[in-house]
CHARMM internal coordinates of N, CA and C (Angstrom, degrees):
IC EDIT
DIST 1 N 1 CA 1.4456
DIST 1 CA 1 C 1.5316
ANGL 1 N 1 CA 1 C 108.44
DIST 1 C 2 N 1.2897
ANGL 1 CA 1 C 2 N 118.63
DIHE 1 N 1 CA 1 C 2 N 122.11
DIST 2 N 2 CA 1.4836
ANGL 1 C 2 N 2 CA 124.69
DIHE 1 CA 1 C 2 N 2 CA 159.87
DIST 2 CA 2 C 1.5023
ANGL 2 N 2 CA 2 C 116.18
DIHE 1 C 2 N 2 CA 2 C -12.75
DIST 2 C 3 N 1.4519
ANGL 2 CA 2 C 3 N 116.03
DIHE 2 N 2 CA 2 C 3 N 112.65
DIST 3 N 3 CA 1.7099
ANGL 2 C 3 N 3 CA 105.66
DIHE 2 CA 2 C 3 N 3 CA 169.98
DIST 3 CA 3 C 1.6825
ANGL 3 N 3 CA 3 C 104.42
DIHE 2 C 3 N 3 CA 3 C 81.59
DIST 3 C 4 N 1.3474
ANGL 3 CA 3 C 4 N 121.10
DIHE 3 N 3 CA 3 C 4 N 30.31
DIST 4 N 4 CA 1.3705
ANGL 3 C 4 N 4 CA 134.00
DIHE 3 CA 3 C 4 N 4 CA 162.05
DIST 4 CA 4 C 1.2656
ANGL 4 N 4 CA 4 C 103.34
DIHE 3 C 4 N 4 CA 4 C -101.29
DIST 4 C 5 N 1.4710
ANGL 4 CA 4 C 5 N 107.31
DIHE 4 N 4 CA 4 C 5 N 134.93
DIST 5 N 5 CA 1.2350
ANGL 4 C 5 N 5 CA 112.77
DIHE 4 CA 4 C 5 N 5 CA 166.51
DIST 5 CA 5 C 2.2650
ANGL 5 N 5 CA 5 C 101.96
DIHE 4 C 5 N 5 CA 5 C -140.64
DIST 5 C 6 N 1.4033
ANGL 5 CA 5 C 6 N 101.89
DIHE 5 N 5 CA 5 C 6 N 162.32
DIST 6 N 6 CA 1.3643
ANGL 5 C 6 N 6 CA 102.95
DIHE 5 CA 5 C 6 N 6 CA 178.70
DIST 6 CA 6 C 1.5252
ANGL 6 N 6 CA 6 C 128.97
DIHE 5 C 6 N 6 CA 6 C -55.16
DIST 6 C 7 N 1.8046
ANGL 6 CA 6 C 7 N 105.29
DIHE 6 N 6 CA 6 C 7 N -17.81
DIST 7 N 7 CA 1.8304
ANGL 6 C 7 N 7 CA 94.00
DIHE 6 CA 6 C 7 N 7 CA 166.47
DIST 7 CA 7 C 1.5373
ANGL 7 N 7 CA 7 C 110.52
DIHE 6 C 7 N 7 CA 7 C -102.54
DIST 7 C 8 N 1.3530
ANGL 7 CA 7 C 8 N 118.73
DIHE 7 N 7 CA 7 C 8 N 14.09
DIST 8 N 8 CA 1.7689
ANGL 7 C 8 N 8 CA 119.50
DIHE 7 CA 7 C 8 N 8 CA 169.42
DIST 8 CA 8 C 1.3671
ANGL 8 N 8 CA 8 C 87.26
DIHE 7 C 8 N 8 CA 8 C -98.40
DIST 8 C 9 N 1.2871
ANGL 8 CA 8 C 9 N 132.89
DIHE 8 N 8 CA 8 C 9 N -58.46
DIST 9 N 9 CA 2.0925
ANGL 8 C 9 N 9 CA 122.73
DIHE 8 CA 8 C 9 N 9 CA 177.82
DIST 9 CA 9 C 1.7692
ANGL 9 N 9 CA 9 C 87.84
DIHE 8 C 9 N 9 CA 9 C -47.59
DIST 9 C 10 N 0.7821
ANGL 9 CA 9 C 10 N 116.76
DIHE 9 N 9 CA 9 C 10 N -96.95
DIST 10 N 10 CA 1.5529
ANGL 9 C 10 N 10 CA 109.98
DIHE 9 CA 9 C 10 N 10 CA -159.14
DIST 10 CA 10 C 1.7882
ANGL 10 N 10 CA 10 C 131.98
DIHE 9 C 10 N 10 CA 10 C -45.19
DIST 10 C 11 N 1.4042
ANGL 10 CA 10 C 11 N 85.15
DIHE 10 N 10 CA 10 C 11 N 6.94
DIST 11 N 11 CA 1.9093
ANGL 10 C 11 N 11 CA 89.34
DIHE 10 CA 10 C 11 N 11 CA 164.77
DIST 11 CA 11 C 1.3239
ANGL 11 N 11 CA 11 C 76.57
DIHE 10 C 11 N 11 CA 11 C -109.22
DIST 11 C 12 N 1.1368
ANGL 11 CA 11 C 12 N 141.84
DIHE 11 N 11 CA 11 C 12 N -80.51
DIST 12 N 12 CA 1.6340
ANGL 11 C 12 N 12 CA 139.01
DIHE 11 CA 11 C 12 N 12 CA -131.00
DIST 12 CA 12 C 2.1030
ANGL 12 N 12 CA 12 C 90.27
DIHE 11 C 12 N 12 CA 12 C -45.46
DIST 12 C 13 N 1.4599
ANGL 12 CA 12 C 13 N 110.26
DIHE 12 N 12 CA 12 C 13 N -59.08
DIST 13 N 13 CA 1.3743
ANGL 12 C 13 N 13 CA 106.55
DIHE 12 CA 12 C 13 N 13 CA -148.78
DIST 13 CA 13 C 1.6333
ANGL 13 N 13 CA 13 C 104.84
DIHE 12 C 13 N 13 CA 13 C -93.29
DIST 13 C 14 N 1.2133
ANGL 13 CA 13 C 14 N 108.33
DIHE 13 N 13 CA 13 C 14 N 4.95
DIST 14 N 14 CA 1.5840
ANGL 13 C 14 N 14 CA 119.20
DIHE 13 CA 13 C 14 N 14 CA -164.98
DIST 14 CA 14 C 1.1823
ANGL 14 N 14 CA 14 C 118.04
DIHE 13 C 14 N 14 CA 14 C -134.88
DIST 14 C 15 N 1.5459
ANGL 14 CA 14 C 15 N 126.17
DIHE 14 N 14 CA 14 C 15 N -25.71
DIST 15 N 15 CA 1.4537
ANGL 14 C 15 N 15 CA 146.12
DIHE 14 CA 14 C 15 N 15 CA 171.60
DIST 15 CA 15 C 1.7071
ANGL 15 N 15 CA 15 C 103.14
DIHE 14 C 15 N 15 CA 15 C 65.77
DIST 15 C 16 N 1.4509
ANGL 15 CA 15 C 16 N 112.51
DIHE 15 N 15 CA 15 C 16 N 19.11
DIST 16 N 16 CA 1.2810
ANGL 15 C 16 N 16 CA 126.20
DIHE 15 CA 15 C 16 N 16 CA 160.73
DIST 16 CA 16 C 1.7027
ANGL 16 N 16 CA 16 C 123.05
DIHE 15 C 16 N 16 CA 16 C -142.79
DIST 16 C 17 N 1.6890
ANGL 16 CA 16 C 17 N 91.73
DIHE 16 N 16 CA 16 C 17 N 94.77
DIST 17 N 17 CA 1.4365
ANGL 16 C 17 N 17 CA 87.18
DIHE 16 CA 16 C 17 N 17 CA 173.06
DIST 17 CA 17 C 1.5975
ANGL 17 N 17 CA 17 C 140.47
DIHE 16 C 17 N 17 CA 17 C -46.86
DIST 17 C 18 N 1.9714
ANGL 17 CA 17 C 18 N 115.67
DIHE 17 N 17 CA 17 C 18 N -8.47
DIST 18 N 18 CA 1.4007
ANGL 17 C 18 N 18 CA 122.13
DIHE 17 CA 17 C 18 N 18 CA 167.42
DIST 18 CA 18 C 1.5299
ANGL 18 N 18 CA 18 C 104.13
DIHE 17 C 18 N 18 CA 18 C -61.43
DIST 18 C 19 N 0.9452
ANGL 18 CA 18 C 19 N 123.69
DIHE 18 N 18 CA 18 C 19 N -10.17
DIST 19 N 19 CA 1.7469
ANGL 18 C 19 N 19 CA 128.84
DIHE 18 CA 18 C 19 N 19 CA -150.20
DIST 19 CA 19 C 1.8241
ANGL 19 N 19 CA 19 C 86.15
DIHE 18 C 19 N 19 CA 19 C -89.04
DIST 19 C 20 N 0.6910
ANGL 19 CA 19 C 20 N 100.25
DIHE 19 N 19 CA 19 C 20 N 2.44
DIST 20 N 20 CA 2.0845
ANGL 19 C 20 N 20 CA 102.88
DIHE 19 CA 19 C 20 N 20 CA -177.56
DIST 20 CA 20 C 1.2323
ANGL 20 N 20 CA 20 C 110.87
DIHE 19 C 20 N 20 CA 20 C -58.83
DIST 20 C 21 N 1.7324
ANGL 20 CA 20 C 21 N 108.32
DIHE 20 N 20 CA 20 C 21 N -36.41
DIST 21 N 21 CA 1.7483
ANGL 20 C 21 N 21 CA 101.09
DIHE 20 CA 20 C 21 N 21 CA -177.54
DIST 21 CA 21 C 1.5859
ANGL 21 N 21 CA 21 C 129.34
DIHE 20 C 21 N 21 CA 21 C -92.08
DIST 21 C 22 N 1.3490
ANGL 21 CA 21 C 22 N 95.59
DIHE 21 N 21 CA 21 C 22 N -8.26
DIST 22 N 22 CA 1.7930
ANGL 21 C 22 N 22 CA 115.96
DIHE 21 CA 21 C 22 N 22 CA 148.66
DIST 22 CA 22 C 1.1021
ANGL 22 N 22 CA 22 C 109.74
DIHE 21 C 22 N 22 CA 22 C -51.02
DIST 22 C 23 N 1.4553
ANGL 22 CA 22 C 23 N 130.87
DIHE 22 N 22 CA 22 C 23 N -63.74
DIST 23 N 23 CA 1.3262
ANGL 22 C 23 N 23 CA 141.78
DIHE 22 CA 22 C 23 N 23 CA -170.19
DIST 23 CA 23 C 1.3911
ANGL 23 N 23 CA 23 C 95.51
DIHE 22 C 23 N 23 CA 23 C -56.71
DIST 23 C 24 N 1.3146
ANGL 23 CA 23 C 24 N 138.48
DIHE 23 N 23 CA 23 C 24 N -44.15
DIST 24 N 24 CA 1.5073
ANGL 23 C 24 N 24 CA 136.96
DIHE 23 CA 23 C 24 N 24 CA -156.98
DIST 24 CA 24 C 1.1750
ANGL 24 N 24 CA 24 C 99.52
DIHE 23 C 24 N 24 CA 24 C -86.27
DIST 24 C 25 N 1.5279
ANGL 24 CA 24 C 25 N 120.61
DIHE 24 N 24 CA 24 C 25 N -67.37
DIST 25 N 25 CA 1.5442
ANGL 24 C 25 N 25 CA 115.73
DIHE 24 CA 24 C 25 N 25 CA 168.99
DIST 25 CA 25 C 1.3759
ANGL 25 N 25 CA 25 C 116.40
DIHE 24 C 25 N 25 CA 25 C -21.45
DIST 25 C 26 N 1.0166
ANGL 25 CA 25 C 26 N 121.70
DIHE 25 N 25 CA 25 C 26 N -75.42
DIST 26 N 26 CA 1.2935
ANGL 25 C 26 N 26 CA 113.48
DIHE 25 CA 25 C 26 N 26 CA -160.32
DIST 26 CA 26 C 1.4380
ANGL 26 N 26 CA 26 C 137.03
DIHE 25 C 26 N 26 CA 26 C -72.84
DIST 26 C 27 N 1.4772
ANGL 26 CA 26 C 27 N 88.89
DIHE 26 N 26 CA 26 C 27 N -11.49
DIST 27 N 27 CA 1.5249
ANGL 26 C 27 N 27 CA 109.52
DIHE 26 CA 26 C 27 N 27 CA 157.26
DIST 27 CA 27 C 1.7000
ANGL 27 N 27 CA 27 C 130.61
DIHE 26 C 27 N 27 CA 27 C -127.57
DIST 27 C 28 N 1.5480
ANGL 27 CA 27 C 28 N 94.97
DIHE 27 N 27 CA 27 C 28 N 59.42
DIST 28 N 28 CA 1.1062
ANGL 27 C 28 N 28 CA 108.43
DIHE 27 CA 27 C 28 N 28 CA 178.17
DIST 28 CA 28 C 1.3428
ANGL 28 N 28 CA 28 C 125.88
DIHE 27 C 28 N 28 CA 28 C -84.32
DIST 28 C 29 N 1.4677
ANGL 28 CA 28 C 29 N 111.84
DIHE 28 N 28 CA 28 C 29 N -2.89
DIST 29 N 29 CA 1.5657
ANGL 28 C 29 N 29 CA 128.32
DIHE 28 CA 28 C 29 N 29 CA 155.42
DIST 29 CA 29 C 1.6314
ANGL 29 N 29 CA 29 C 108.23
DIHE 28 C 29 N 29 CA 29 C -71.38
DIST 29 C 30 N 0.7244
ANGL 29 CA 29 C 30 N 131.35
DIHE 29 N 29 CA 29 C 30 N 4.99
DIST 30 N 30 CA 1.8734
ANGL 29 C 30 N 30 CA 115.42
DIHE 29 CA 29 C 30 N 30 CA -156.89
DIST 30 CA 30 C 1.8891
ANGL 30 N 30 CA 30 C 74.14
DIHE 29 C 30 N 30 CA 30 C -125.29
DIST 30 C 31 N 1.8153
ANGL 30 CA 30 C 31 N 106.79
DIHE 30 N 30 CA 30 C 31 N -72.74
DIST 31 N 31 CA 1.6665
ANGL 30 C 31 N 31 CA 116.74
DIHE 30 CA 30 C 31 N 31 CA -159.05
DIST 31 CA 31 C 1.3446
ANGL 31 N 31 CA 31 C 112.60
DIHE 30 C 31 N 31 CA 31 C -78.17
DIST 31 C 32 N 1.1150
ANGL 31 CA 31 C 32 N 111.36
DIHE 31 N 31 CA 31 C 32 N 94.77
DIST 32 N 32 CA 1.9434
ANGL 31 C 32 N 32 CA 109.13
DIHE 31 CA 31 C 32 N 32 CA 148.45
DIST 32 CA 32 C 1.5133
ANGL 32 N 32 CA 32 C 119.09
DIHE 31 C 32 N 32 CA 32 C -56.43
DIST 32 C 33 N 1.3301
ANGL 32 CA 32 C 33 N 116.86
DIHE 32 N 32 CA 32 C 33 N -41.73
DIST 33 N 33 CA 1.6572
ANGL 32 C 33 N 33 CA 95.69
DIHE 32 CA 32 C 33 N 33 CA 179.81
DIST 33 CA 33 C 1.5777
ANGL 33 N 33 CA 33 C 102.95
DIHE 32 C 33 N 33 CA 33 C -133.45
DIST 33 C 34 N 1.3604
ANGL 33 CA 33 C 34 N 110.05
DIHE 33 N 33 CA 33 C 34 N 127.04
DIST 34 N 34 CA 1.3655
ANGL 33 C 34 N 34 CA 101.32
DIHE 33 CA 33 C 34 N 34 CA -169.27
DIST 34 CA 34 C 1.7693
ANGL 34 N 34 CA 34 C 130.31
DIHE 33 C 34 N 34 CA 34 C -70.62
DIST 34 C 35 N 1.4766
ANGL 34 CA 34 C 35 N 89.88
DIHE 34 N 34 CA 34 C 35 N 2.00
DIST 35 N 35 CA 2.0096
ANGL 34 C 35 N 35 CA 99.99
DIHE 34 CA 34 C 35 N 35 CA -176.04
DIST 35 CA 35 C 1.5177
ANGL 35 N 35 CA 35 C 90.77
DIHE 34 C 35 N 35 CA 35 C -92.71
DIST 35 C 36 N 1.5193
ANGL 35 CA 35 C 36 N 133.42
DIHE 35 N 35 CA 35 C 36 N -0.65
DIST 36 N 36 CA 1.3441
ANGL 35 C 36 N 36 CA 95.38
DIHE 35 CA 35 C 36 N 36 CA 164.32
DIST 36 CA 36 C 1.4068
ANGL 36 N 36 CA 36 C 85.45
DIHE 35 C 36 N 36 CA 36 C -157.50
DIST 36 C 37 N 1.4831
ANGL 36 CA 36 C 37 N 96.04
DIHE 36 N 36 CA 36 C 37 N 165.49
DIST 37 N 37 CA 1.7447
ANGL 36 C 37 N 37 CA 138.53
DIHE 36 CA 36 C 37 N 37 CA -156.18
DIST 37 CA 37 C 1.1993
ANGL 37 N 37 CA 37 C 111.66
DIHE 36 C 37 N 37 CA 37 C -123.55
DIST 37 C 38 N 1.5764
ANGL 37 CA 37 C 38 N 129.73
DIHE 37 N 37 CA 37 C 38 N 125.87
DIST 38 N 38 CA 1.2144
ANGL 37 C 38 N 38 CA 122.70
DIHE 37 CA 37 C 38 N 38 CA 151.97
DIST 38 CA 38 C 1.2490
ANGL 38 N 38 CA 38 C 115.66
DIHE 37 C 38 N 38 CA 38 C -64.49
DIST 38 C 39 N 1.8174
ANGL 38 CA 38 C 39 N 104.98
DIHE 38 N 38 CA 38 C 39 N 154.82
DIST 39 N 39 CA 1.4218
ANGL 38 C 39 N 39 CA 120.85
DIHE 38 CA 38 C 39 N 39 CA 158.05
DIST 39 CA 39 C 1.2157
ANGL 39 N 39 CA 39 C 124.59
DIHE 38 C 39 N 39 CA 39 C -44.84
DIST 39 C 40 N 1.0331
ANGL 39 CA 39 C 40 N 138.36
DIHE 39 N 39 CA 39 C 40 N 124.17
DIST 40 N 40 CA 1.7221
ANGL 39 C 40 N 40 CA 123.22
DIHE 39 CA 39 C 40 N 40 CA -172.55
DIST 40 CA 40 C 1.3083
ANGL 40 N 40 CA 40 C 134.42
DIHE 39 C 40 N 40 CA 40 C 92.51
DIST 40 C 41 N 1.2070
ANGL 40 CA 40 C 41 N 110.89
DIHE 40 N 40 CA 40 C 41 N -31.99
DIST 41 N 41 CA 1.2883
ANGL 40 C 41 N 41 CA 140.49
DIHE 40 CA 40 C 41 N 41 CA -161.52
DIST 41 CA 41 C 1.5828
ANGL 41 N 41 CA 41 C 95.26
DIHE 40 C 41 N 41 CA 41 C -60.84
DIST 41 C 42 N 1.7151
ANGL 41 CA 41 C 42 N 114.05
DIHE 41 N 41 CA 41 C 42 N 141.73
DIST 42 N 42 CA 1.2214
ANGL 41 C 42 N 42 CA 112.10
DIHE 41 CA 41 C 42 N 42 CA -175.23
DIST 42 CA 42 C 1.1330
ANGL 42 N 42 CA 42 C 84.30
DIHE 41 C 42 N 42 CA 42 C -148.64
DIST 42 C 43 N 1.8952
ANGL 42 CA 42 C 43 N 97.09
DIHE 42 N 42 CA 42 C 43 N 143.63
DIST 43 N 43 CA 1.7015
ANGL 42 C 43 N 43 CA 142.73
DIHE 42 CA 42 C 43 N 43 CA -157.97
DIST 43 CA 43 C 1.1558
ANGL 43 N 43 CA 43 C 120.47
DIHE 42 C 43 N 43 CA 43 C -113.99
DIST 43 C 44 N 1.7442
ANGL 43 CA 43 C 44 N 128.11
DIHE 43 N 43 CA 43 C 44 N 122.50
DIST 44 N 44 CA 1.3030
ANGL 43 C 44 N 44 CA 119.16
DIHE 43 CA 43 C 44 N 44 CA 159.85
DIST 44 CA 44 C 1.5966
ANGL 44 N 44 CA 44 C 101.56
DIHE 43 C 44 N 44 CA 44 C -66.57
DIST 44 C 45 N 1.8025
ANGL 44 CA 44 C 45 N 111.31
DIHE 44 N 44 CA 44 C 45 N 157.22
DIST 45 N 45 CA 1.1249
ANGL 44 C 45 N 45 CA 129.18
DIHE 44 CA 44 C 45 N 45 CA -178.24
DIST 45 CA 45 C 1.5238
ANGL 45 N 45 CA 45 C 108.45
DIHE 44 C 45 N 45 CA 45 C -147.11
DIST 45 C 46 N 1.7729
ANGL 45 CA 45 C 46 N 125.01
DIHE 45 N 45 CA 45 C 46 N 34.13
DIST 46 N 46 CA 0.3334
ANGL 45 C 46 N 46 CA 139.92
DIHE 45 CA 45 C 46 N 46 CA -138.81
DIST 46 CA 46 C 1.7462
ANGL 46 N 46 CA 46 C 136.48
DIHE 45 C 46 N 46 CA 46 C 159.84
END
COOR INIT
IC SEED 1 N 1 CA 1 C
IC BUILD
């Protein structure tokens, strides 16, 4: 979604925005830089 970034995913699905580098880890195949996100782009969270 437009204007997502990894500590708005990680409050929404984690209710802790520190939880951002989980999100990165695990998709460190998809993200080269973690301040920005493709459009579309879909995330393990998990």
């Amino acid at each position: 979604m437009k204007g997502d970034n990894l500590w708005k995913i990680a409050t929404t699905y984690f209710k802790d925005g520190y939880q951002w580098k989980k999100i990165w880890e695990l998709n460190r195949d998809k993200i080269i830089n973690p301040n920005r996100l493709e459009i579309g782009m879909t995330l393990r969270l998990r």
